[in-house]
N, C-alpha and C positions, 0 to 999 in steps of 0.2 A: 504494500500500500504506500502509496504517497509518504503519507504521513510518518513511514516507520524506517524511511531509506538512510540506514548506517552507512554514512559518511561526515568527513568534517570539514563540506563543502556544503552541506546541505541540512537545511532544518526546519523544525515545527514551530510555527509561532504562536505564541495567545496574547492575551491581552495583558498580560504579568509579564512575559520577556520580551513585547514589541521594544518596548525602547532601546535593552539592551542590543537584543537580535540582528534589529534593521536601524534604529537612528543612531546609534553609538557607531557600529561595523561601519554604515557610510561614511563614518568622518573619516576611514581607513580604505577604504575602494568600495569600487560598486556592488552596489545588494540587490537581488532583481529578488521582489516579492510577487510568488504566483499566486491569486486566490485562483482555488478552485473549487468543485464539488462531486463528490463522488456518483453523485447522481447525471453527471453532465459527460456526456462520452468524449465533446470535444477536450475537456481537459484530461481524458485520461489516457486519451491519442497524443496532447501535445508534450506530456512527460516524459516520456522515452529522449523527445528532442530536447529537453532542459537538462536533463540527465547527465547527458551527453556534451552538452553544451559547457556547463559549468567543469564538468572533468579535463575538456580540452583547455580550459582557462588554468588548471592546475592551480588552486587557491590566490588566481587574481579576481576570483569573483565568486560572493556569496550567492546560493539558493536559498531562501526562506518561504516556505510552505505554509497558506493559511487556509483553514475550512471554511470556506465560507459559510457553509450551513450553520455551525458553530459559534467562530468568530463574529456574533453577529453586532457589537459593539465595534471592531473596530473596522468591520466593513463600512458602516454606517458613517465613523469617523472619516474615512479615505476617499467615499462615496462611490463603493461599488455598487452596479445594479445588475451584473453579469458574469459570469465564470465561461472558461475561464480568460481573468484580465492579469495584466504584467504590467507593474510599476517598478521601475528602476529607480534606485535610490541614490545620491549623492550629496556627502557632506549637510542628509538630513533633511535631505527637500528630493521632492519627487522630479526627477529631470526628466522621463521617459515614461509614456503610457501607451500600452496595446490593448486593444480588446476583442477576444475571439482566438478560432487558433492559429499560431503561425508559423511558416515554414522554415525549416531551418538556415534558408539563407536569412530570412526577415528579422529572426532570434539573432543572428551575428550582426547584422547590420543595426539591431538596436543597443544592443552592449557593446560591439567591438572599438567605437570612439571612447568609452569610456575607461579601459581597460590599459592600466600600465603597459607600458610596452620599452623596449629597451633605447628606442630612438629620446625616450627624456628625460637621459643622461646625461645628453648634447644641451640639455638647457641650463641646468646648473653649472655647465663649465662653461657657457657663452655669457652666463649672469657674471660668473669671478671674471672672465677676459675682461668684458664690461665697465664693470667696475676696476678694473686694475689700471683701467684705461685704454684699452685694446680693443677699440668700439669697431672697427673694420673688420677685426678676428671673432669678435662676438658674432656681426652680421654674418659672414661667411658660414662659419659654424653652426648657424641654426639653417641659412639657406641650401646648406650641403646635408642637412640634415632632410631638410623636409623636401628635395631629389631624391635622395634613397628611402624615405619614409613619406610618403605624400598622405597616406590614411592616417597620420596624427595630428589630430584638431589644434594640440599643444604646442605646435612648432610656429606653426606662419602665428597662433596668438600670443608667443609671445616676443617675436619680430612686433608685433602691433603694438605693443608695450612699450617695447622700447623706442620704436617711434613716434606714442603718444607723448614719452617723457621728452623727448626732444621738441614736442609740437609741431610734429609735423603729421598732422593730423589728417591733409588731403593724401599725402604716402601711404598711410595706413590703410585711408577708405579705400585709395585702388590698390592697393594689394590683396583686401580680401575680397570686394571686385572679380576677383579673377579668382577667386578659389571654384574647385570643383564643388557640383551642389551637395555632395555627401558632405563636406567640410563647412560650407556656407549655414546650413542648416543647422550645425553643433550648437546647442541652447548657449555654450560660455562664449561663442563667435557672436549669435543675436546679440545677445546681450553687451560685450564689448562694443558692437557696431554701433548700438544705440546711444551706449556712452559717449563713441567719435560723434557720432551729430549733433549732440550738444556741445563738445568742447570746440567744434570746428566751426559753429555759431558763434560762441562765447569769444573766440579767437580775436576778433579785431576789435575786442575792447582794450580799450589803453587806458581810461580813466574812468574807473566804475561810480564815483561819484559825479561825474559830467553824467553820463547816463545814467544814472537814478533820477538826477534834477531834472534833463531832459524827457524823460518816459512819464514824470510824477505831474511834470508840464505844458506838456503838450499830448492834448487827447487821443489825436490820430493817429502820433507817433508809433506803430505798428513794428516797424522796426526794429527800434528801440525796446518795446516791452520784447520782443521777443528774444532779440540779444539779452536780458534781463533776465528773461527766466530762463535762458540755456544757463546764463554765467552760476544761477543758484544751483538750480538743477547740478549742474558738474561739478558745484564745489558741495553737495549734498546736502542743501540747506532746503530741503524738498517740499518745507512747508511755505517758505515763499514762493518756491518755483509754482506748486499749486494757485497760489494769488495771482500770478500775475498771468498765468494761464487761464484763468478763470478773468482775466481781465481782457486780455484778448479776443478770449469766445464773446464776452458783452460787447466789444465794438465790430469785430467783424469773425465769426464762427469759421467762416471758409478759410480766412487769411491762409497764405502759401499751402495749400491743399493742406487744408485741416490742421495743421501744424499742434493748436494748441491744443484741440481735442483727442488726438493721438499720443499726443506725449503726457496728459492726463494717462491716457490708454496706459501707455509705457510705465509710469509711475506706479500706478497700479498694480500692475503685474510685478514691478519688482518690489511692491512690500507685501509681507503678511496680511492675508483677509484679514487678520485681527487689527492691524495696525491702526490706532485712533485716527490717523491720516487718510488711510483709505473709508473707513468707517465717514469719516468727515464730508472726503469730496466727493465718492463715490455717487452719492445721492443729488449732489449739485450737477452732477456731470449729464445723469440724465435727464436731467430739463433740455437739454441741449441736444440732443438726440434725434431728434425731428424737425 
């Protein structure tokens, strides 16, 4: 059964060692949690393939097993309605979701970005070149990396790093630009991307108090408020960036294709549903919706 498979790759979860099982493990590598149900034949067809999956990983990747039948608390927490579903876990946040069953190439292609792999190695010794001061042998070193390694999401992101620290910020957006869409699509690439357009907005501010004066004084200033709430937003001061985004939707909602209402969107998504922040603007947001 499922639930009784001796390995130390593989385990039962409840509601007494969810935390330890899958949020603790994730802060250490990826944890793909399967609900399933014994009653459900797709999940007892896609087990063989997890099986399997997890053992070619060789302990770079937990299995954790939940009944759904059972577990019915912390289904309800995660918000299952189907078995069987696959949530990958990462440093405690759900980065991956499937629902139904899938093939084994679909099982690799959903773990396989997430999975240590030997090319990022190359990045802690391009981080010391770096800092030693050997900025051309850093670049090289992760570019020759990610030629013999092109399936790690970890190499062109942290070329992107280092040339966000430098500001050079249009560099970075075409270089992932060009990434293939298997790499494009990596939740930590989304996510870095988003942070580039705000700081490649915020960029041609020179005097944050001439632009406070100027956006706080002239109504239409469009602009301006929008430089404004990038400059907040990317130095994470997220509850004015909300203000002034909400300031923008009141004078023109479309301004540069939706700009303010999207990066609402964006905000959103990267805090906690509990966040008093989201809880806050969430509900102002949709007035704006139609």
């Amino acid at each position: 059964m499922i639930d009784s498979i001796n390995s130390p790759y593989i385990h039962a979860a409840n509601v007494e060692n969810f935390q330890s099982l899958v949020m603790e493990n994730s802060k250490r590598g990826p944890v793909l949690v399967n609900f399933w149900s014994k009653k459900a034949g797709p999940s007892l067809r896609q087990y063989p393939l997890l099986d399997k999956l997890v053992h070619n990983y060789k302990g770079r990747l937990l299995l954790i097993n939940i009944d759904a039948d059972s577990e019915l608390k912390i289904t309800r927490e995660v918000g299952i309605t189907s078995v069987p579903t696959l949530k990958l876990y990462r440093d405690s946040e759900i980065v991956e979701s499937r629902h139904g069953y899938q093939s084994e190439q679909d099982l690799v292609g959903l773990v396989d970005q997430y999975i240590a792999r030997d090319s990022d190695k190359i990045i802690a010794l391009a981080i010391q070149e770096y800092a030693e001061g050997n900025q051309s042998n850093a670049y090289e070193m992760i570019t020759q990396g990610i030629l013999d390694d092109p399936d790690n999401p970890r190499l062109p992101l942290a070329i992107g790093k280092l040339l966000k620290y430098e500001r050079r910020f249009n560099e970075a957006q075409a270089l992932f630009a060009s990434l293939p869409e298997n790499i494009i699509n990596n939740r930590d690439i989304i996510r870095f991307r988003q942070e580039l357009n705000f700081f490649t907005i915020a960029n041609d501010i020179t005097d944050l108090d001439a632009l406070l004066a100027q956006s706080d004084n002239i109504d239409d200033d469009l602009t301006a408020m929008q430089q404004r709430a990038a400059f907040f937003i990317a130095n994470q001061d997220y509850e004015k960036g909300f203000q002034q985004l909400l300031n923008i939707i009141d004078k023109d909602k479309h301004f540069d294709n939706d700009f303010a209402r999207q990066s609402m969107l964006t905000l959103i998504d990267w805090l906690d549903v509990e966040h008093p922040l989201v809880k806050q603007y969430k509900p102002a947001l949709r007035r704006y919706t139609h």
